[in-house]
N, CA, C and O atoms as a Tinker XYZ file with bonds, in Angstrom:
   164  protein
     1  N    104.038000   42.175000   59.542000    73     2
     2  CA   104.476000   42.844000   60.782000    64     1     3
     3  C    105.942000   42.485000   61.042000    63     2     4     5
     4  O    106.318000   41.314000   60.992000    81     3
     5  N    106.645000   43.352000   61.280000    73     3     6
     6  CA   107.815000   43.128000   61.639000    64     5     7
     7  C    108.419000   43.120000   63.273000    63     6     8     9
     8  O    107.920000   43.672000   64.253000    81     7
     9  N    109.836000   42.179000   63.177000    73     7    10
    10  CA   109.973000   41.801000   64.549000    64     9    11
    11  C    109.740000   42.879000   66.083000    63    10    12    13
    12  O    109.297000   42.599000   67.197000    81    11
    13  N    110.349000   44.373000   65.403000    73    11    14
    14  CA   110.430000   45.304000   66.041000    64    13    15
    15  C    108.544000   45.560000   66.559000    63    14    16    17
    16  O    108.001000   45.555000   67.664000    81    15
    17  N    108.036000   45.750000   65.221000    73    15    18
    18  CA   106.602000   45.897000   65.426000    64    17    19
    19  C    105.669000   44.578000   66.521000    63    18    20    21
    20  O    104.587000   44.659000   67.102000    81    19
    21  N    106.222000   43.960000   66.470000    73    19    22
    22  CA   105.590000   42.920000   66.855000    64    21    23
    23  C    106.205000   42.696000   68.256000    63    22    24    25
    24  O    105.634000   41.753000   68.804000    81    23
    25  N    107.131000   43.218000   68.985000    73    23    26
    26  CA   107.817000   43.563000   69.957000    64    25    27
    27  C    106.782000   44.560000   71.022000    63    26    28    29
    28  O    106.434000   44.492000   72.201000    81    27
    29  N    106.594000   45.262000   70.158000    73    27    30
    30  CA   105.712000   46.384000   70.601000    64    29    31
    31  C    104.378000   46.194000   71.404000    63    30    32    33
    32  O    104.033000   46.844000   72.391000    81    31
    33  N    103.645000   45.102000   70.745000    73    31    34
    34  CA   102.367000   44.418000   71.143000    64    33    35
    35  C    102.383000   44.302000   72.662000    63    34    36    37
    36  O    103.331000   43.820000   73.282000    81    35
    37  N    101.394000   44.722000   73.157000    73    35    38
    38  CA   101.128000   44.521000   74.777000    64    37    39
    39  C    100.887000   43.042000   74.790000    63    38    40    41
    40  O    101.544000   42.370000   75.585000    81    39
    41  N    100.197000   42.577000   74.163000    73    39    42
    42  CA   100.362000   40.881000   74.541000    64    41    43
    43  C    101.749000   40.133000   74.562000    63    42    44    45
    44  O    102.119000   39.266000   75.354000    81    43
    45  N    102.527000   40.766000   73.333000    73    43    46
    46  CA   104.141000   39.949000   73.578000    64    45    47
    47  C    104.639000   40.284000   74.546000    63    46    48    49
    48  O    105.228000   39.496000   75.286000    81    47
    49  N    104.508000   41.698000   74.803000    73    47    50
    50  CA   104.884000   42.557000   76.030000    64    49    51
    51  C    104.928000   41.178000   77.589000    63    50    52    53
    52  O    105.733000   40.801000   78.441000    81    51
    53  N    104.089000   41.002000   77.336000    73    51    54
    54  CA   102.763000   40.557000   78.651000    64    53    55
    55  C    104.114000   38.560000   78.809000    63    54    56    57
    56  O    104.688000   37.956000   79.715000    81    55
    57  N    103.953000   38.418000   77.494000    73    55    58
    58  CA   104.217000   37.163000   77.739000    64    57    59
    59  C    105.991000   37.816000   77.754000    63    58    60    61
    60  O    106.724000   37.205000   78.532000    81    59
    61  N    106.367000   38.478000   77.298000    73    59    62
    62  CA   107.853000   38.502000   77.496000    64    61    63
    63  C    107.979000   39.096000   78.600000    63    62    64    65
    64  O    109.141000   39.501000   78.638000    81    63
    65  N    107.324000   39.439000   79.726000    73    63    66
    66  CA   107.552000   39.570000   81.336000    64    65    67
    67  C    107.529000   38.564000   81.831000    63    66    68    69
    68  O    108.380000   38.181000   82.633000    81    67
    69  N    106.108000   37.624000   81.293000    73    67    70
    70  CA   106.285000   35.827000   82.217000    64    69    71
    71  C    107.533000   35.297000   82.019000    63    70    72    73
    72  O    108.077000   34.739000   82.972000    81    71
    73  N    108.224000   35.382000   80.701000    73    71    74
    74  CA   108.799000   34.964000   80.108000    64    73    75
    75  C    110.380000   34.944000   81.497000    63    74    76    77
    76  O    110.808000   33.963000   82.105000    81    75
    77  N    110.788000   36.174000   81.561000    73    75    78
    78  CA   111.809000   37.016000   82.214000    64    77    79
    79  C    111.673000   36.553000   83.461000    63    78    80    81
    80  O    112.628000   35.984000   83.989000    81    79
    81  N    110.742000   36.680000   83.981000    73    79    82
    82  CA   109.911000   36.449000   85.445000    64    81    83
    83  C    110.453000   35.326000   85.755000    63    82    84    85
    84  O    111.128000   35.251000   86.783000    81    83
    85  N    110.239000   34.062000   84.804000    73    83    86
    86  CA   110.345000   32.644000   84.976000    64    85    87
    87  C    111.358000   32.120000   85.117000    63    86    88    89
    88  O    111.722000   31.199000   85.849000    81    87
    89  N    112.117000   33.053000   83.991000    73    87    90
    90  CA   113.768000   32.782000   84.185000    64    89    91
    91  C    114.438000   33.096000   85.406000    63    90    92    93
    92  O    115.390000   32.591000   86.002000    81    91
    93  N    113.623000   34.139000   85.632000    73    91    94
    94  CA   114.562000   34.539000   86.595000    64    93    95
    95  C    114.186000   34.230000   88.000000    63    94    96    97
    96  O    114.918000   34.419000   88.972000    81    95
    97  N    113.046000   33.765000   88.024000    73    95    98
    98  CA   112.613000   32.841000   89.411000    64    97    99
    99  C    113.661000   31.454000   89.690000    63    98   100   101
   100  O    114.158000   31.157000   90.776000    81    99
   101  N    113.845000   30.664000   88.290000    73    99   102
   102  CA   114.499000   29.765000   88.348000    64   101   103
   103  C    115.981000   30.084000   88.298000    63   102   104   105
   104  O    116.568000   29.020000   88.099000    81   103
   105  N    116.727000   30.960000   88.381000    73   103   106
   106  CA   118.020000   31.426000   88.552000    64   105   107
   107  C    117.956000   31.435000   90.109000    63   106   108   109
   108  O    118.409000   30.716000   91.000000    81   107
   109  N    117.137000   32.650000   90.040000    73   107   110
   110  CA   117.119000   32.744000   92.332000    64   109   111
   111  C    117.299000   31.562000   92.727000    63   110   112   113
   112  O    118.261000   31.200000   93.405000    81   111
   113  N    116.025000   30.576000   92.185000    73   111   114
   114  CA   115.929000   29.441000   93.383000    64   113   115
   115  C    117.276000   28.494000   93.032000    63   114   116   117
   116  O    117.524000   27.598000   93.839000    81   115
   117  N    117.851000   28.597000   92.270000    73   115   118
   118  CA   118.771000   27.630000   91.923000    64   117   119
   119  C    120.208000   28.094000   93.119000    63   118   120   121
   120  O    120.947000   27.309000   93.713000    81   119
   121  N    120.221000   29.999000   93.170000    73   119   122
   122  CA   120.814000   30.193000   93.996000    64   121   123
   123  C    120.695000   30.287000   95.172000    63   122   124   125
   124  O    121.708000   30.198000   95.865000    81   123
   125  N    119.233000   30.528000   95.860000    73   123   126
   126  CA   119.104000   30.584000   96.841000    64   125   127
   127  C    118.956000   28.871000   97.563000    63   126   128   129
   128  O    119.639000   28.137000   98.277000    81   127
   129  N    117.952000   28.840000   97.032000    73   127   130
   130  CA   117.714000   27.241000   97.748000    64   129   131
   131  C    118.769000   26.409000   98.463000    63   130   132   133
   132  O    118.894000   26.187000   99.668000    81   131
   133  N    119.570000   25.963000   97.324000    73   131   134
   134  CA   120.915000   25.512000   98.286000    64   133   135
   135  C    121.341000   26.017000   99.276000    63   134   136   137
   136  O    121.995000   25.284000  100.017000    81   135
   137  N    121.155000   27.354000   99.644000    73   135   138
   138  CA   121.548000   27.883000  100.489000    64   137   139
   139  C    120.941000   27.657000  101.799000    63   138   140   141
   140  O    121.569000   27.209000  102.758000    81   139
   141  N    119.409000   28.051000  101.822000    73   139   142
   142  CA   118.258000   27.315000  102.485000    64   141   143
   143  C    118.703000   25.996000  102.974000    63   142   144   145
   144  O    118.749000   25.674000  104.161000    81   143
   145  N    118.976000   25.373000  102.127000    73   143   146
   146  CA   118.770000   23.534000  102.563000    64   145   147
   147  C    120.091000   23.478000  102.997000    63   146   148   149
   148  O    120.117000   22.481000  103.718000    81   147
   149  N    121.359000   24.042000  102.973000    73   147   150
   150  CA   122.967000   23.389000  103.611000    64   149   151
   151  C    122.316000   22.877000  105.046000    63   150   152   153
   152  O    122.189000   21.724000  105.460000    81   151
   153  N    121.918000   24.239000  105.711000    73   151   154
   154  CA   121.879000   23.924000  107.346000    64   153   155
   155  C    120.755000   22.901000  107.900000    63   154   156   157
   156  O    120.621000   22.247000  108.935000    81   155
   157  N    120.118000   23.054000  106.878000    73   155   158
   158  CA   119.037000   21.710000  107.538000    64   157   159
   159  C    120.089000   20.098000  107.395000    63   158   160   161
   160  O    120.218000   19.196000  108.222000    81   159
   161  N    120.627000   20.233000  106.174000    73   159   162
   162  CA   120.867000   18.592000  105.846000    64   161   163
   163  C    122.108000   18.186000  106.861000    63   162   164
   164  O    122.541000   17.034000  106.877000    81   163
């Protein structure tokens, strides 16, 4: 199977959304959060 083919798969599919998801949860919070916490501290 090749990379393209194997791209294709609803299961890689599946995990390359968690995948994206995760990253990009941890980008937000990296930007948001600080933001959140200035006015409390």
């Amino acid at each position: 199977m090749t990379g393209a083919e194997n791209m294709m798969d609803p299961f890689n599919i599946g995990l390359y959304a968690i995948e994206v998801g995760l990253v990009g949860a941890v980008i937000y919070a990296m930007a948001v959060l600080p933001a959140l916490f200035k006015p409390m501290v």
